[in-house]
N, CA, C, O and CB atoms as a CASP TS submission, in Angstrom:
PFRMAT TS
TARGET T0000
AUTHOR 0000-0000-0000
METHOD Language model
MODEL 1
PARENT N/A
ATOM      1  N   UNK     1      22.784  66.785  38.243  1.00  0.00           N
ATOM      2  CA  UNK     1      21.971  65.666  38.661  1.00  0.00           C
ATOM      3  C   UNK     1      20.531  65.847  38.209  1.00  0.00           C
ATOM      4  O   UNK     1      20.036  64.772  37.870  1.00  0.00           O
ATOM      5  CB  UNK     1      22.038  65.498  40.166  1.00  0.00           C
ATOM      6  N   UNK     2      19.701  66.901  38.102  1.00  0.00           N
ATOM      7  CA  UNK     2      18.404  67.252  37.691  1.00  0.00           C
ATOM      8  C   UNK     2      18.279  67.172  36.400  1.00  0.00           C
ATOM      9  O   UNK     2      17.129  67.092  35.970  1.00  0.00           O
ATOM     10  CB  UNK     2      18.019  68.441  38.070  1.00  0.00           C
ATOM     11  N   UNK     3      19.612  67.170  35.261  1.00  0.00           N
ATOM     12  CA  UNK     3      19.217  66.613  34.320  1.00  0.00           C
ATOM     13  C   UNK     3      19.180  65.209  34.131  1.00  0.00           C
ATOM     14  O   UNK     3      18.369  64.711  33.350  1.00  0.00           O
ATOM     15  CB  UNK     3      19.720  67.079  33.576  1.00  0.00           C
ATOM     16  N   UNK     4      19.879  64.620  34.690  1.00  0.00           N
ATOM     17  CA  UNK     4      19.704  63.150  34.701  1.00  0.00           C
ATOM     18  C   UNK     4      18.446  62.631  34.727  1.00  0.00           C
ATOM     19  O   UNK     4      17.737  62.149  33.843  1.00  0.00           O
ATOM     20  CB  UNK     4      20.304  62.601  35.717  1.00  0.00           C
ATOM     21  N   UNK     5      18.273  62.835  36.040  1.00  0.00           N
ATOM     22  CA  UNK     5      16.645  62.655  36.727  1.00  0.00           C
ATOM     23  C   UNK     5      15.733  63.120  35.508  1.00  0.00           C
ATOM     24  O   UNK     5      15.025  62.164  35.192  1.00  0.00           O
ATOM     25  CB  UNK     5      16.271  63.821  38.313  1.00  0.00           C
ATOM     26  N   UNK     6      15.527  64.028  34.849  1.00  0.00           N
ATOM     27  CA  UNK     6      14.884  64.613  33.713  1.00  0.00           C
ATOM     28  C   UNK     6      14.624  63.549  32.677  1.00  0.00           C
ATOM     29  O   UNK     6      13.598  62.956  32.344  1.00  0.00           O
ATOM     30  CB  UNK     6      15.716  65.735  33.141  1.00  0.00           C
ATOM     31  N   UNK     7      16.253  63.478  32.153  1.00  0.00           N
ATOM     32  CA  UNK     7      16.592  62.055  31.469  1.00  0.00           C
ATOM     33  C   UNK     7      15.893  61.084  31.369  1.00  0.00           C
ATOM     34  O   UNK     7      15.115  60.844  30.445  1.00  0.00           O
ATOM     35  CB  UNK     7      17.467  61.474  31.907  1.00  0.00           C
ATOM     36  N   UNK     8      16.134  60.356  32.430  1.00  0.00           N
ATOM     37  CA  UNK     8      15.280  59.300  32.824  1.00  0.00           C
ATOM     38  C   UNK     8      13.878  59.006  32.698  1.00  0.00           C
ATOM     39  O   UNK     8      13.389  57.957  32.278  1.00  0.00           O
ATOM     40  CB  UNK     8      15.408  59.243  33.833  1.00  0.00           C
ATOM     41  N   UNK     9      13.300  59.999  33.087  1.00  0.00           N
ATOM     42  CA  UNK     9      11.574  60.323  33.072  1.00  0.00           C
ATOM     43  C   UNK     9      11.291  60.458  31.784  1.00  0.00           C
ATOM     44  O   UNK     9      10.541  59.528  31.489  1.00  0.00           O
ATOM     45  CB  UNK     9      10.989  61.727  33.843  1.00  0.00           C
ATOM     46  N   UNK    10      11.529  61.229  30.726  1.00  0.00           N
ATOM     47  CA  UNK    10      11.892  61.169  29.613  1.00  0.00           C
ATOM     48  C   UNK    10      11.554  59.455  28.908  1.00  0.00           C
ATOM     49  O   UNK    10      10.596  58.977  28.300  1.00  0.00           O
ATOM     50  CB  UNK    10      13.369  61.693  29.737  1.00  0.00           C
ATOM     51  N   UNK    11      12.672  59.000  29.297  1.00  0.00           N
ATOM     52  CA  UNK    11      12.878  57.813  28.451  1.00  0.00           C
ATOM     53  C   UNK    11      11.843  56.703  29.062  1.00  0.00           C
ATOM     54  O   UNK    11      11.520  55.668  28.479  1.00  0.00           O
ATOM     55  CB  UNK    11      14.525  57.302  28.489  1.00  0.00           C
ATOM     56  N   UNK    12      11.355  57.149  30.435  1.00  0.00           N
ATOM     57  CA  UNK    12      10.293  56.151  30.503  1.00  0.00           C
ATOM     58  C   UNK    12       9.158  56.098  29.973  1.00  0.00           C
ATOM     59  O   UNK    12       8.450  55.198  29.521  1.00  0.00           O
ATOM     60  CB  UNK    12       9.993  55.986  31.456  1.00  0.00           C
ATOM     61  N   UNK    13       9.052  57.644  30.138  1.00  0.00           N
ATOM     62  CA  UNK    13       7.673  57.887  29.458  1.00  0.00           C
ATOM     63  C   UNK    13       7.667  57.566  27.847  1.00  0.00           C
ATOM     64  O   UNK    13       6.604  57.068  27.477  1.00  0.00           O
ATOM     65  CB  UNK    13       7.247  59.490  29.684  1.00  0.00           C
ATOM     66  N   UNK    14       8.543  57.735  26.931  1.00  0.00           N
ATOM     67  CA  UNK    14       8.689  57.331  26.256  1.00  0.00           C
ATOM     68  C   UNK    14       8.235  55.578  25.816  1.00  0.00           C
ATOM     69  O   UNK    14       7.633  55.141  24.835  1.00  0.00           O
ATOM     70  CB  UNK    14       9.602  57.834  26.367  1.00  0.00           C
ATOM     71  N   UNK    15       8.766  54.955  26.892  1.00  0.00           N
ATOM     72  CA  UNK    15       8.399  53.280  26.982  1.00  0.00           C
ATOM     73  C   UNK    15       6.732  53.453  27.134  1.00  0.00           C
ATOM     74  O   UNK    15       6.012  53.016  26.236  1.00  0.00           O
ATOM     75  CB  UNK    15       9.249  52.289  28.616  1.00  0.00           C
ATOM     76  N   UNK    16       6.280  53.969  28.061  1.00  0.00           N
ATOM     77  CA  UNK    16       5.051  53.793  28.384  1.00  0.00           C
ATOM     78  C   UNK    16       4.269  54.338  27.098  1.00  0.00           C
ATOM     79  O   UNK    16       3.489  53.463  26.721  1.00  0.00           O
ATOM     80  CB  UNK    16       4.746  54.466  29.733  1.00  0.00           C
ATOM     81  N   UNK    17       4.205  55.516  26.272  1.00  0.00           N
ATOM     82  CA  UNK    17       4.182  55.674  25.140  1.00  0.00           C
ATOM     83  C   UNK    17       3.939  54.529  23.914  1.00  0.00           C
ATOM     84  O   UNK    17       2.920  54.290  23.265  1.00  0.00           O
ATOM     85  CB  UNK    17       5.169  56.239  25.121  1.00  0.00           C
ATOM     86  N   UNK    18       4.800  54.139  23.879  1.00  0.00           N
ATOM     87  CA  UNK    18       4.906  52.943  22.741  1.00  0.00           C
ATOM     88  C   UNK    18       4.140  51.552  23.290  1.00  0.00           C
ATOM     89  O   UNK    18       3.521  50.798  22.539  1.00  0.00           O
ATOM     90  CB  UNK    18       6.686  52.541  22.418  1.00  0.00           C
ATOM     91  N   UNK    19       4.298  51.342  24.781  1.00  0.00           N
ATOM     92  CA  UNK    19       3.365  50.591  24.655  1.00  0.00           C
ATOM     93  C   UNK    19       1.433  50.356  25.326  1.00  0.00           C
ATOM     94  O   UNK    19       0.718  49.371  25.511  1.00  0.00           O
ATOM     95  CB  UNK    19       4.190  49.785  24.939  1.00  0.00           C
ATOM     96  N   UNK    20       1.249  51.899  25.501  1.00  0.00           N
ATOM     97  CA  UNK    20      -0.236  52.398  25.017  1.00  0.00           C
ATOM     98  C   UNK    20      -0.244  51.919  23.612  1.00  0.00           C
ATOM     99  O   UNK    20      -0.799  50.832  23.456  1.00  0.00           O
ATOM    100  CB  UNK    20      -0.533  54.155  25.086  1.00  0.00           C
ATOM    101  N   UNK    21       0.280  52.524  22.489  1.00  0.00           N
ATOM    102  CA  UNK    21       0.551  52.307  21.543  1.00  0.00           C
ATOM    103  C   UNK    21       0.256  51.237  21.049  1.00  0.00           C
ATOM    104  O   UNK    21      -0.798  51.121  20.423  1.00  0.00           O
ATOM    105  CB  UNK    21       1.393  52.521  21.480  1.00  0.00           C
ATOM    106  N   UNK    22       1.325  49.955  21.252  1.00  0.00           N
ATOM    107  CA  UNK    22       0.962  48.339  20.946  1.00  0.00           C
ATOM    108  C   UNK    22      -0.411  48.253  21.573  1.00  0.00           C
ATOM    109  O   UNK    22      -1.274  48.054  20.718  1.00  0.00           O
ATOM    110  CB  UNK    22       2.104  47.090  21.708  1.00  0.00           C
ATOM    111  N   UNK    23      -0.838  48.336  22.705  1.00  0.00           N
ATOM    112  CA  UNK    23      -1.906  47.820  23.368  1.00  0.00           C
ATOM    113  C   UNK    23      -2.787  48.631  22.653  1.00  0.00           C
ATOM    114  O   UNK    23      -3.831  47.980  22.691  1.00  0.00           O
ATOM    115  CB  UNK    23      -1.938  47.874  24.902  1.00  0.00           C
ATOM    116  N   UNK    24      -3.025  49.717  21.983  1.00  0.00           N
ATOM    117  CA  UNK    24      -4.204  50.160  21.034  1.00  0.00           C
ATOM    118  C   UNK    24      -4.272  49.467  20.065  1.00  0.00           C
ATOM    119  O   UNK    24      -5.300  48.910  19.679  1.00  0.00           O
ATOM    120  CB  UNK    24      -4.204  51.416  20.525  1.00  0.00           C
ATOM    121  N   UNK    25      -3.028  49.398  19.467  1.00  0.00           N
ATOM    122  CA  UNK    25      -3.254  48.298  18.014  1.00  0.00           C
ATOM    123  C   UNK    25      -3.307  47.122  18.324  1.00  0.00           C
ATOM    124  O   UNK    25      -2.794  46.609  17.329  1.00  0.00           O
ATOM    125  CB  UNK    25      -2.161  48.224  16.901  1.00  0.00           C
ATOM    126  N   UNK    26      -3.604  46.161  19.113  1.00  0.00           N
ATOM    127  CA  UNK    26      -3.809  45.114  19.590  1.00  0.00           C
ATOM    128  C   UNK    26      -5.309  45.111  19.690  1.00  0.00           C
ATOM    129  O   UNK    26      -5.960  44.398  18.926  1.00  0.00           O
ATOM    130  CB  UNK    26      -3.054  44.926  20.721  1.00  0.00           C
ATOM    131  N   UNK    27      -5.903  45.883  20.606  1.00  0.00           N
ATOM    132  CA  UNK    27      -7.625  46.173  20.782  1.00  0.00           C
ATOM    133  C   UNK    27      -7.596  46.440  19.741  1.00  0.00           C
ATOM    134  O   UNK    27      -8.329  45.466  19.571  1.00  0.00           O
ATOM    135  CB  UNK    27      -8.415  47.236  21.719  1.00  0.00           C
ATOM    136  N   UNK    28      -7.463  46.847  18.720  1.00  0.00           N
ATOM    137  CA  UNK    28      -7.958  47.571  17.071  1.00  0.00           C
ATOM    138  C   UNK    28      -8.055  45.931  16.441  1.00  0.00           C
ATOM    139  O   UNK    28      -9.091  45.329  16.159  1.00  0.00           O
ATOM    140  CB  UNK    28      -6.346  48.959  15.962  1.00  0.00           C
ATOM    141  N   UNK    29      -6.995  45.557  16.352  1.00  0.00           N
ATOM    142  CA  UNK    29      -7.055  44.061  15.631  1.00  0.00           C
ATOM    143  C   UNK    29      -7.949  42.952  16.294  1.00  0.00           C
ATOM    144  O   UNK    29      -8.411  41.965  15.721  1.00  0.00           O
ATOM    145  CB  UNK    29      -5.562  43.411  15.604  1.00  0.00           C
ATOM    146  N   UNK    30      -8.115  43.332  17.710  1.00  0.00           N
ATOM    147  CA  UNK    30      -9.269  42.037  18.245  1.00  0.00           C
ATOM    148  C   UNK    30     -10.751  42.851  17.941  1.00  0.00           C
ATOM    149  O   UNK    30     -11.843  42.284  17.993  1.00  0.00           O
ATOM    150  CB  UNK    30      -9.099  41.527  20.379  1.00  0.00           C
ATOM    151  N   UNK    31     -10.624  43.796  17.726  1.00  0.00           N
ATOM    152  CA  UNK    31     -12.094  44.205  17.794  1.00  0.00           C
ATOM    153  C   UNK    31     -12.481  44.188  16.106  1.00  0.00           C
ATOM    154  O   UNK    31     -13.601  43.831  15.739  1.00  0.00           O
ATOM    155  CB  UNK    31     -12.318  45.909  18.638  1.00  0.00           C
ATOM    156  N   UNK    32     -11.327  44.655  15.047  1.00  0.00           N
ATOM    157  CA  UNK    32     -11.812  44.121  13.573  1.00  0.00           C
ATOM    158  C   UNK    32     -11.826  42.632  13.586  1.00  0.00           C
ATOM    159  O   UNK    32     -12.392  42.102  12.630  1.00  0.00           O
ATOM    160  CB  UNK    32     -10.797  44.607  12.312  1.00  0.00           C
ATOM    161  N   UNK    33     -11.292  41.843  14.517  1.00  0.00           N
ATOM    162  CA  UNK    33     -11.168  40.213  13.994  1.00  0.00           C
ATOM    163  C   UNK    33     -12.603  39.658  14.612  1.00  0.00           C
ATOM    164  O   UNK    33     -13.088  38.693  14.020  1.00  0.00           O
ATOM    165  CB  UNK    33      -9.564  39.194  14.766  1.00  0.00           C
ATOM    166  N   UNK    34     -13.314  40.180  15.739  1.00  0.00           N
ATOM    167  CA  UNK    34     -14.558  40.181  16.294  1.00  0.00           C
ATOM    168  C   UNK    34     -15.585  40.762  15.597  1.00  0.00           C
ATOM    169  O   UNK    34     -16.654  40.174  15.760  1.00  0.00           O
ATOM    170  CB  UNK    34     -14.521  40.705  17.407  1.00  0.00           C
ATOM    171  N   UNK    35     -15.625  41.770  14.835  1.00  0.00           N
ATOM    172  CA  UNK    35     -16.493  42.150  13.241  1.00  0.00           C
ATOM    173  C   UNK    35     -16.828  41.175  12.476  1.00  0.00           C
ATOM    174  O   UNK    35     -17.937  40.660  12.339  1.00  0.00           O
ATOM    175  CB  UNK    35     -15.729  42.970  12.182  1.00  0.00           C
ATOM    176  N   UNK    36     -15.660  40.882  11.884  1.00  0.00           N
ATOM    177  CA  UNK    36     -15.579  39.602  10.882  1.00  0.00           C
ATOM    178  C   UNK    36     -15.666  38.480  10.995  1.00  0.00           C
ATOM    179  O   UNK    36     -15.575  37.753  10.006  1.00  0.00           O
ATOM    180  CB  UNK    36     -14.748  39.435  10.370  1.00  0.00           C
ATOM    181  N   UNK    37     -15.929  37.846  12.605  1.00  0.00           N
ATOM    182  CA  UNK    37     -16.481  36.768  13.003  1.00  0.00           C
ATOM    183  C   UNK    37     -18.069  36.897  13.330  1.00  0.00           C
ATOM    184  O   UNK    37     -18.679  35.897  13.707  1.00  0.00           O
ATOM    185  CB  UNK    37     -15.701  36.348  14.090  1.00  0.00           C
ATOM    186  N   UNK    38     -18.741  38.176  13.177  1.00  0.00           N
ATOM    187  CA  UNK    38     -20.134  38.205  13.448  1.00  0.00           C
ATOM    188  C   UNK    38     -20.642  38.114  14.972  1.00  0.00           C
ATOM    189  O   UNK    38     -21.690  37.675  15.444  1.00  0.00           O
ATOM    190  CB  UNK    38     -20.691  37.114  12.695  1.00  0.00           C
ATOM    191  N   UNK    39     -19.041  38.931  15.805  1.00  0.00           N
ATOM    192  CA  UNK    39     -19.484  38.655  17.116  1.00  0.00           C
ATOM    193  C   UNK    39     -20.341  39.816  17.563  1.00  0.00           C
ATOM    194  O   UNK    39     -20.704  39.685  18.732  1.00  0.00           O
ATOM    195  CB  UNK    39     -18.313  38.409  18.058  1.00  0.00           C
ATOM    196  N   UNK    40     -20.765  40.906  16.974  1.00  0.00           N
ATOM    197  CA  UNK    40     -21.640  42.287  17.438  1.00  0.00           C
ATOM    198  C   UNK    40     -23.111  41.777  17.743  1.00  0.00           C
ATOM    199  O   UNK    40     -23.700  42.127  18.766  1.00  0.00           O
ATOM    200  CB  UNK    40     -21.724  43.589  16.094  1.00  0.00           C
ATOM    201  N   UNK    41     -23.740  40.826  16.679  1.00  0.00           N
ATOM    202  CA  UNK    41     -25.050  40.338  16.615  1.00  0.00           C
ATOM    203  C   UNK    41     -24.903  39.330  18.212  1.00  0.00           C
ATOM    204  O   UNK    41     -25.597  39.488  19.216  1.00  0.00           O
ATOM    205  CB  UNK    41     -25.382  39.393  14.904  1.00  0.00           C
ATOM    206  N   UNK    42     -23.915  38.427  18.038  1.00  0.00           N
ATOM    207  CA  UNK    42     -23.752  38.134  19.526  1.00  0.00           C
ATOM    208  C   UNK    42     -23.941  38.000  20.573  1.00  0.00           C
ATOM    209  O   UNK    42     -24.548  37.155  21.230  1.00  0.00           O
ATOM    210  CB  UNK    42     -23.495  38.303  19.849  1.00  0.00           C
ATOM    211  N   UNK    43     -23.134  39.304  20.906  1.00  0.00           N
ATOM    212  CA  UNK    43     -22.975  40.271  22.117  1.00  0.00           C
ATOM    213  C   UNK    43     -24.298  40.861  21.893  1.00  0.00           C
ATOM    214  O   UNK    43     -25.036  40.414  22.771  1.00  0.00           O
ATOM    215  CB  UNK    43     -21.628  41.415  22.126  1.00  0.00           C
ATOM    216  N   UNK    44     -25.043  41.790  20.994  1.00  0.00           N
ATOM    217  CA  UNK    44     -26.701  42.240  21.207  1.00  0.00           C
ATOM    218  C   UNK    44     -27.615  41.918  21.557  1.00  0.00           C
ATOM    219  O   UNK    44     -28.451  42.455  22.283  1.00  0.00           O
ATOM    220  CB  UNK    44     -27.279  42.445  20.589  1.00  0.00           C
ATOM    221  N   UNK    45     -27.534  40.289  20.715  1.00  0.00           N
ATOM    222  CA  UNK    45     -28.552  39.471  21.356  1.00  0.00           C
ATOM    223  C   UNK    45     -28.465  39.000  22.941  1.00  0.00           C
ATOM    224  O   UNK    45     -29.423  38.828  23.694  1.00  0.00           O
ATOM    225  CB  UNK    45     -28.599  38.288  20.543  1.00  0.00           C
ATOM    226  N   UNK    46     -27.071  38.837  23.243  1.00  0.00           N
ATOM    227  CA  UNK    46     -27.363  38.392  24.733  1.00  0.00           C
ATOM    228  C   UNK    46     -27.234  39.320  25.887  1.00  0.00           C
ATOM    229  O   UNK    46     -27.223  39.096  27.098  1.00  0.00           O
ATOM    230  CB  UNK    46     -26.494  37.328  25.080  1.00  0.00           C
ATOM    231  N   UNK    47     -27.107  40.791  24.970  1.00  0.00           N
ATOM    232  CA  UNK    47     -27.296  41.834  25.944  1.00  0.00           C
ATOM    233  C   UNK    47     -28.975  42.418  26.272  1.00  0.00           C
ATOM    234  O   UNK    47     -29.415  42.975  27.278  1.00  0.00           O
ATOM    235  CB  UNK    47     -26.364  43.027  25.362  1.00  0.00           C
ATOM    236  N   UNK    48     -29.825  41.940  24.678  1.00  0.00           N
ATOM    237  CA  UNK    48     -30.972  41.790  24.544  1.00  0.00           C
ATOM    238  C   UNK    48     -31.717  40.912  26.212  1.00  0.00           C
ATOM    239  O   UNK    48     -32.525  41.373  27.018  1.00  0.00           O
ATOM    240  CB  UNK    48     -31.007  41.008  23.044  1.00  0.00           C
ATOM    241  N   UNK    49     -31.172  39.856  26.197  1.00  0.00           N
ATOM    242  CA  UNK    49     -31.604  38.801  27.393  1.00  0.00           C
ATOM    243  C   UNK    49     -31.555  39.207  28.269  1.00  0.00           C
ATOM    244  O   UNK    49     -32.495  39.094  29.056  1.00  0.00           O
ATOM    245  CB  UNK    49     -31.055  37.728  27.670  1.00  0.00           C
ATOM    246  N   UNK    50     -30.348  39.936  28.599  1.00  0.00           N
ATOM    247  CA  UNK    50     -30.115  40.358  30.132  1.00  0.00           C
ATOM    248  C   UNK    50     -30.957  41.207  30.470  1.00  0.00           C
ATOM    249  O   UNK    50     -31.563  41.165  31.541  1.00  0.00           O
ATOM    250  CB  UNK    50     -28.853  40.938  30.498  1.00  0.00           C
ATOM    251  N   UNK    51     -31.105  42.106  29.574  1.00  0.00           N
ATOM    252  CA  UNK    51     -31.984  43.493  30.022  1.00  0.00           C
ATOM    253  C   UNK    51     -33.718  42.720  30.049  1.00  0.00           C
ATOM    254  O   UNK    51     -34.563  43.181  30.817  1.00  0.00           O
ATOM    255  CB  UNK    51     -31.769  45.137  28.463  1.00  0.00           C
ATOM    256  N   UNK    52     -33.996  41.703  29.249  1.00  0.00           N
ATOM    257  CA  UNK    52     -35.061  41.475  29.348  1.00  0.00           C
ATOM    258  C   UNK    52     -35.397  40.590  30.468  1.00  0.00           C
ATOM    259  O   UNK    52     -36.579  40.355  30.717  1.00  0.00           O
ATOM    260  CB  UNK    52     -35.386  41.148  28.295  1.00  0.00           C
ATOM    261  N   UNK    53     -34.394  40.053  31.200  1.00  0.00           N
ATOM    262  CA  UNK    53     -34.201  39.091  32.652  1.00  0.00           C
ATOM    263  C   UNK    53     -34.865  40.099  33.942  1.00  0.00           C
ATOM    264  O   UNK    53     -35.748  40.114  34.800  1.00  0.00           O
ATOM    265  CB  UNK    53     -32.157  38.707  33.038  1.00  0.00           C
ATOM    266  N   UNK    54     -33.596  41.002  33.308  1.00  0.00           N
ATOM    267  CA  UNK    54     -33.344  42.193  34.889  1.00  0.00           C
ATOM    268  C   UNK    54     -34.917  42.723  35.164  1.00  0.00           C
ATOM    269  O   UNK    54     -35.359  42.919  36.296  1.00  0.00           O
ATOM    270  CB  UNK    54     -32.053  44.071  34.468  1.00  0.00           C
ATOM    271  N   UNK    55     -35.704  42.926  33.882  1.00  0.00           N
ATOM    272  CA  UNK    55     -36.851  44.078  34.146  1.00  0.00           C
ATOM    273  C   UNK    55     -37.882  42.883  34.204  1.00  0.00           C
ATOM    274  O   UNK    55     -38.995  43.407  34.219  1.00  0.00           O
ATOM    275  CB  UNK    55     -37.168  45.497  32.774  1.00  0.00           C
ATOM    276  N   UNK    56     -38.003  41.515  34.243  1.00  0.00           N
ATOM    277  CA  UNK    56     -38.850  40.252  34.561  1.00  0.00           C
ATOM    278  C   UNK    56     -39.480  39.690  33.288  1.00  0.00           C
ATOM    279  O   UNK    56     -40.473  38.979  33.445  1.00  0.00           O
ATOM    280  CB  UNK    56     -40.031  40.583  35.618  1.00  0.00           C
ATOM    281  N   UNK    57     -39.146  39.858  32.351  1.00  0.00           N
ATOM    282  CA  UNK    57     -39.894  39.636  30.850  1.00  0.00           C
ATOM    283  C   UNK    57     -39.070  38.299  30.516  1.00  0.00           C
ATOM    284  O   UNK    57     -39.758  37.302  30.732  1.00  0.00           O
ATOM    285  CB  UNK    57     -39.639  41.100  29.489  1.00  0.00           C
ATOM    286  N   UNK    58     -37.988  38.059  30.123  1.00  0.00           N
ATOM    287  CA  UNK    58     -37.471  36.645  30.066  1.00  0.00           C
ATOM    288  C   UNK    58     -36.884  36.090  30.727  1.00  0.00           C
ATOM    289  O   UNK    58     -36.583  34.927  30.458  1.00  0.00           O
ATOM    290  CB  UNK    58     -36.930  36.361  29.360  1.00  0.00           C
TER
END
């Protein structure tokens, strides 16, 4: 029976494995497709704002 149980754990972890996996190459492809749309300048500039909100300047 303890190999079974073994077994099992095994093959899940396995699942969970592969799909870390997909879900990395998924973030990899939204974050090159967010490059190539010019979303970094973006996101800087309106991280620019915030910080200049928070400390009373804009």
């Amino acid at each position: 029976m303890k190999e079974t149980v073994k077994g099992n754990m095994q093959a899940g972890e396995s699942g969970k494995t592969r799909i870390r996996i997909l879900l990395l190459a998924v973030a990899a492809i939204m974050i090159v497709a967010g490059i190539y749309e010019g979303q970094p300048e973006s996101v800087l500039q309106k991280a620019i704002h915030i910080c200049l909100e928070c400390i009373g300047i804009g």
